[in-house]
Structure formats: C-alpha cells, structure tokens
N, C-alpha and C positions, 0 to 999 in steps of 0.2 A: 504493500500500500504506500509505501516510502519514494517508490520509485523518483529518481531528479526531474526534476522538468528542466525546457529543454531552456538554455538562456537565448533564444535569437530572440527573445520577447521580450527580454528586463527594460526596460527603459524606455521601451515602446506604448503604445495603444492598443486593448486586444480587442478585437471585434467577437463579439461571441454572444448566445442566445441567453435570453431571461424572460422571465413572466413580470408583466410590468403590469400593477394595479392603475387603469388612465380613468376611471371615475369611482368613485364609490356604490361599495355591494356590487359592483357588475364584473364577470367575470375576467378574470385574469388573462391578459394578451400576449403573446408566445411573439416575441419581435427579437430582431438583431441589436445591439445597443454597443457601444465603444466605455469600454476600461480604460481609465486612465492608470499612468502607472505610479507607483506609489510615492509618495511625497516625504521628506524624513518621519521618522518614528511611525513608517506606515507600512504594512503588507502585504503584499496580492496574492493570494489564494485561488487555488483551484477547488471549487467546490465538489465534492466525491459524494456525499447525499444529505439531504435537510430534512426534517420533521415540521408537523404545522402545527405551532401550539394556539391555543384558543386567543393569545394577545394577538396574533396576526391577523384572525377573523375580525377582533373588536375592531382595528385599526382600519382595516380594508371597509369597514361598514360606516367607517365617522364620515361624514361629512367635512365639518370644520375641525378647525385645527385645537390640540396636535393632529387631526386629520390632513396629509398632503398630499397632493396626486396633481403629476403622474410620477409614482412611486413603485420600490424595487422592496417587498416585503421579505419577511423569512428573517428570522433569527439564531435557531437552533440548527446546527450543521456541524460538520468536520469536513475538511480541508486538506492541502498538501499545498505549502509558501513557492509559488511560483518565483517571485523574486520577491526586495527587500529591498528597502527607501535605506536613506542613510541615516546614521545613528541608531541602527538595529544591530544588536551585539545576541540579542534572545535565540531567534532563529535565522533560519541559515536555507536555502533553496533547498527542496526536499523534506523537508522537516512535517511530519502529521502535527495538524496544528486543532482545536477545538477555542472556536470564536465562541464569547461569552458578553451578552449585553452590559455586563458591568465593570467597571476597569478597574483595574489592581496597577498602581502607576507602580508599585515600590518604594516610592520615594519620600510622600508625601507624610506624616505626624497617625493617619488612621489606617494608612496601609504598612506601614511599619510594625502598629501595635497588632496584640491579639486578639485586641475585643473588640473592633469595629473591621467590619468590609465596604465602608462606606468611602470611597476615595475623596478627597480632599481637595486635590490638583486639578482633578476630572471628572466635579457631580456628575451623578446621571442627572439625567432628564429626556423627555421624550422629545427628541431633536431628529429631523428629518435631514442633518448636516453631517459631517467628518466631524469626531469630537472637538480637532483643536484650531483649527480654521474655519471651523460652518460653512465649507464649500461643499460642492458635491464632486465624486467623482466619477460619474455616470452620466453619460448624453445619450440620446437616442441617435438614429441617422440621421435625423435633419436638425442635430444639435441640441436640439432642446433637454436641458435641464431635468434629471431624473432623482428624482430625492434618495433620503435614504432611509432605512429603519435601524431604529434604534443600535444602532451603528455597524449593524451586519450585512442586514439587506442578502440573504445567501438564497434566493431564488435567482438565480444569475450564475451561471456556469464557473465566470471568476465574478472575484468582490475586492475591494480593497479594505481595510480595516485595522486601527490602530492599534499598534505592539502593546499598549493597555489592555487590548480588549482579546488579545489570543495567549491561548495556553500549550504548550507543546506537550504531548503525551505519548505515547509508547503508540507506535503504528503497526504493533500484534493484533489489537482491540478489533473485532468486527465494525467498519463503519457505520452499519445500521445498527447497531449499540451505542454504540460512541457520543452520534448525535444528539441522542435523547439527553446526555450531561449537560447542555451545551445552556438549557434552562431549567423548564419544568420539573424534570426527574432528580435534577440535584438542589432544587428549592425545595422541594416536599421534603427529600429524606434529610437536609441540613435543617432544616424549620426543627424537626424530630431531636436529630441526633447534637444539634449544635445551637441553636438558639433555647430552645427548650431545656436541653440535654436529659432526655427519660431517662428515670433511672428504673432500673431493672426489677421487675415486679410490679410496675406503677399500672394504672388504669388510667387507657386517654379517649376520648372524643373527637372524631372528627366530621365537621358538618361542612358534607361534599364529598360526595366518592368520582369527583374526574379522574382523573392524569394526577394531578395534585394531589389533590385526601388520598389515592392509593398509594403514592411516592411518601407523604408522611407515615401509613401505614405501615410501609418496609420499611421507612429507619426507625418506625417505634419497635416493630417486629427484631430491627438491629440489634437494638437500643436492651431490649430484653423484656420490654411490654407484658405485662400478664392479660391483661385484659384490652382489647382495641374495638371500640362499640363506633359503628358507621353510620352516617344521619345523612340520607337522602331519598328525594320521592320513588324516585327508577328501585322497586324493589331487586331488580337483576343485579345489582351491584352490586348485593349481598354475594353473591357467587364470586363474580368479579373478586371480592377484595377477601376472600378467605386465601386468594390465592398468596394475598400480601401479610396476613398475619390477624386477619377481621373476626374477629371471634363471636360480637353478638351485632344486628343491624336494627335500625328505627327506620319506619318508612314517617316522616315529618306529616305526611298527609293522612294519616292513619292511627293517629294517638288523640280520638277523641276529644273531649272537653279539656287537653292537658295539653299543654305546651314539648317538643322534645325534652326540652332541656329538666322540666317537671320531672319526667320517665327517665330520663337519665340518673336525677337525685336521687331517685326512689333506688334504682336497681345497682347501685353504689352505695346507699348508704351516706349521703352527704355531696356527692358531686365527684366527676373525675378531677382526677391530678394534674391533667394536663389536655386543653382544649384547645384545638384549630380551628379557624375559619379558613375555608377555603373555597370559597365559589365569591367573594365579594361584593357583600351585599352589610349595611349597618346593622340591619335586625339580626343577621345570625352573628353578628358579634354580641353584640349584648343577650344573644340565646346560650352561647360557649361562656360568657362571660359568669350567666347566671347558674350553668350545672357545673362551674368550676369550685374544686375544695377549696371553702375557708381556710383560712392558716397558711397556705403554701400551696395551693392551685394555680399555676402558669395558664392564661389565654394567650393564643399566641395568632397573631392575625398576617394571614398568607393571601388570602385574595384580595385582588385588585376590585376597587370601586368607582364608583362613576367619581368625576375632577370636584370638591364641593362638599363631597357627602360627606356627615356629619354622627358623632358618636354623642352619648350623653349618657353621664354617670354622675348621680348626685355625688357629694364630697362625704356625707355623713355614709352610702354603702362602701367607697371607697379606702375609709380609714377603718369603720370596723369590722369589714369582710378579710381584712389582710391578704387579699390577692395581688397577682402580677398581673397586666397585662401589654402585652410589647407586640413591636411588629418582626417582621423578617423577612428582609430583603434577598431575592439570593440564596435563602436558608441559613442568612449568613457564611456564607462559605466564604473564602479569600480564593476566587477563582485559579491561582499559580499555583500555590499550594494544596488545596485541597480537591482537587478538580485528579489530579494525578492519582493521589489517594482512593477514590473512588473506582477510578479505572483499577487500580489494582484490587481490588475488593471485588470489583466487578469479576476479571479474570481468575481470582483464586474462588469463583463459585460462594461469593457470599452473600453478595447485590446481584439483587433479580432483575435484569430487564428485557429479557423476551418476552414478559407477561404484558410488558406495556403495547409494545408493536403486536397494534390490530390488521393493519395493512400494510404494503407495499405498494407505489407505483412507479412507473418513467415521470419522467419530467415533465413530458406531454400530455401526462392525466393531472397535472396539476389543482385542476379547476374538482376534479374527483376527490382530492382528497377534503375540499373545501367541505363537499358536500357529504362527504361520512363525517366528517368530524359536526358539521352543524346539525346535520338528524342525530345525533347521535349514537351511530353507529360505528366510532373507535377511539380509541385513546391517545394513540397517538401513531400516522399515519406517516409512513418513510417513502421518500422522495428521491428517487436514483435519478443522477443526473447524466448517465449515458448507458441506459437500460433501458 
C-alpha cells in the first residue's frame, strides 16, 4: 500500500476526478478539477479510499454558510503523500498517511500538554479554506474556485492538506479499516476510553446507537464496561451493538409514561456512571445528564448540534447533584499520537472494525453511498477510489 508515487508530479498541477457538491442536497457531480501542488507545511495525497460520515450529509444539505458550494466534501480517508511542500520534515513521498479534521501543530502550549487536543496555533473551525492561508487549493476547469471541507475535502482522487492535519501510520493496516480512524470510529471509542476514561466494571449509557454510540460502545467494551445499556428508536440496533459490547437496549419510543432516562435510574439503581450523547440534539443531553450517578457520574456530550442551540441547568441541581458534565472533541485523542495506537490495537485483534463497514462502493456510486447512509441503511459506507 506504501508503494512511491511517481515524482514527475511534485510541483506541478494534477488534473484528476472528484465528486464536487455544486448546490445543496442535490447530488454529487463526478467532474475533472486541477490540484494545486502543495504550499509549505502542506501535503498532496493520493487518496486510496474514504468513508461518509453523517457531518458530510449535514454539510452537503446546509444551505448557508458554514454551508459552501461548489464544494469538494469527504473527511474521513487514508492516503499515500504524493509529494510535500517545504518545511515538511513529518512525511516523506510514499509514506501511508491518515488525514484527521483536527490539527495536532506540536508546537503550540495544548498540543504539547496531555490534557487538551484542542490546538492553539490552529483552532478548528468549520472553514471551507487551507487552515493557514484560507485559500483554496482546488479549481474546477474553467477555474472557478472549489472550497474545501473541513480541511480534507478527500472525495477527490488527490487533496492537499496540512502537515497538522495528517498522521503517518503503519501501511500493513487494510485501507478500508484505516479510514474509519480518520473521524467517527476514533471519536466514539476516545469519548469512552479517554475523555471519560471507564473504569472497569462501571455501567454507561449511551443515547444513539449510529456509527458513534456503537464506536463509544467498543471503547466502553475496551475500557472493561460491565454493563453498556443502548437508547434508540430503530429497535434493530439492539442486534447491531451487542456486536460492540450492548448488553441491555431502550427503544426511547416505547417507555410509556416515563422518560429513558426514568428507566435507566430504575434499572441501575440511581443512574449510570457514565453517559453519552450522541446523535446531537439538547434534550438528550439533559436526558444523559438526568440518568447520570450523583456523586461521580460523567455526561459526556459527542454529538454535534445545530450553531445556537442551547443547554440549561439550574445552579442549585448542578452543585448538589455533584456531576461532570464535558464535551469531547475528537474523543479527545491527540491525533499523532494516538491515532497510531489504535491502528495497532486494531491489528493485534482488539479494536473491532469490520463490524462498522456496512458497504462498499467505487467512487462512481458515490451518490449511493449518500443514500444508505440517509435511509439508514449503514454505518458506515467505504469508498474505493479506483475500484
């Protein structure tokens, strides 16, 4: 998978195909588009295959902005560094590389420490630009201006993307494994294993069995979980996540006169140890919030919300419930460092992720995989880009 690419390309313009989102919700356009080549601290990639995680639906469906179109989606993928801008010392032409929406600069006071992955140098934010010039570096044929996402953009055969934002990994890893780390699958199980940190024995909650709730699922499963209780409508899930460690499930539409989080106290005993939100929405945080143990019960909030929305918690339940509750970006993971870790967990058969991958397709069913993942019909749906 390592194999060199070729250098008559470094420094050039690559002309090469991508699925370019040119209005909102409407389906995805298969066109030629020109790479520029990379700029210092930047790296061009050949993209080997991407997954579609549910942010690239949201984005493809906004309208306004951060809605921007006409836009080059896709974030989750693995790579191989066609060439390298200057002042890249990380990787090297050939290198399997895994692009990560969030940057790890190394340099900066929160990526230095161990207890934040929040970079400093290089916020996120949902920018349709190169993190550190807000240019793009994507035209179509008649020039025009192609954005980016969240600083991958890897529906495009190559991408460019800054040395912040890629991780070098072992290129034994199957690539349709691989790319599942790239977001989703290592948010959920970091949210478990590292923002949370479950300890072993404990009883957690999690409300949403996607891609996500099942990815926290295995790192609570890691983690040593006794008990892992699932809250969602789709009863099938229950099947779904015993795969990941789901011991008992709530269908949220089917607990009568009682709220989940009610049914959760009850059959705990005072509420779990440790509760996720994961579909992004304010009511089901304040639902996690309410079946979490007084004393030492962690809420831990993983899904994404609409821009605005809002929590409320009196001051009087907050001081004498003695709960946490925090968010987790990333799962908190330090993507250089822990990204590596995973992959290795993954290959010594300890981190599950065949169970994720529902589908397969070529590049040219792109618009297919839009449409299993919005019926919901997969979890997460892999994208060969020369198959």
């Amino acid at each position: 998978m390592a194999e060199k690419e070729g250098s008559k390309t470094a420094g050039k313009p690559i002309r090469c195909r991508a699925a370019v989102a040119r209005k909102a919700g409407e389906p995805l356009v298969m066109e030629e588009v020109i790479v520029s080549p990379p700029s210092p601290r930047e790296v061009r990639i050949r993209i080997i295959c991407t997954s579609l995680c549910y942010s690239d639906v949201t984005f493809w469906r906004m309208k306004d902005p951060p809605g921007f179109f006409p836009r080059i989606l896709g974030h989750e993928a693995i790579g191989v560094v066609e060439s390298i801008g200057e002042e890249v010392d990380e990787v090297t032409e050939g290198d399997t590389v895994i692009p990560i929406f969030l940057p790890d600069c190394g340099e900066c006071r929160d990526c230095r420490s161990k207890k934040s992955n929040l970079c400093s140098k290089l916020p996120f934010k949902v920018s349709p630009w190169m993190h550190r010039d807000e240019t793009s570096r994507f035209t179509d044929l008649k020039g025009e201006t192609l954005y980016h996402f969240l600083y991958i953009s890897s529906f495009s055969e190559y991408t460019v993307v800054d040395i912040a934002h890629l991780t070098k990994v072992d290129p034994a890893i199957p690539p349709n494994r691989a790319c599942l780390l790239s977001c989703g699958i290592s948010t959920g199980v970091g949210a478990a294993c590292r923002t949370a940190d479950v300890e072993a024995g404990s009883t957690v909650a999690i409300f949403g069995m996607g891609a996500i709730g099942l990815a926290v699922a295995e790192g609570a499963r890691l983690c040593g979980a006794k008990r892992i209780i699932g809250v969602d409508v789709n009863p099938e899930k229950f099947i779904i996540g015993k795969k990941f460690g789901v011991t008992d499930f709530i269908n949220s539409h089917s607990c009568g006169d009682k709220t989940a989080s009610q049914v959760i106290n009850e059959m705990t005993a005072g509420g779990a140890d440790y509760c996720f939100e994961c579909v992004g929405l304010a009511s089901l945080v304040h639902e996690a919030y309410a079946c979490c143990r007084k004393g030492w019960g962690k809420t831990v909030v993983v899904g994404v919300d609409k821009p605005g929305s809002q929590l409320n918690f009196s001051s009087y339940e907050v001081l004498h419930s003695g709960k946490i509750i925090m968010g987790s970006l990333f799962g908190g993971l330090k993507p250089k460092s822990d990204i590596p870790i995973l992959v290795k967990r993954y290959m010594d058969k300890e981190l599950q992720l065949e169970e994720f991958v529902t589908h397969e397709v070529s590049f040219n069913d792109i618009n297919k995989a839009f449409d299993l993942l919005i019926d919901g019909k997969s979890l997460r749906c892999v994208i060969w880009m020369d198959k």
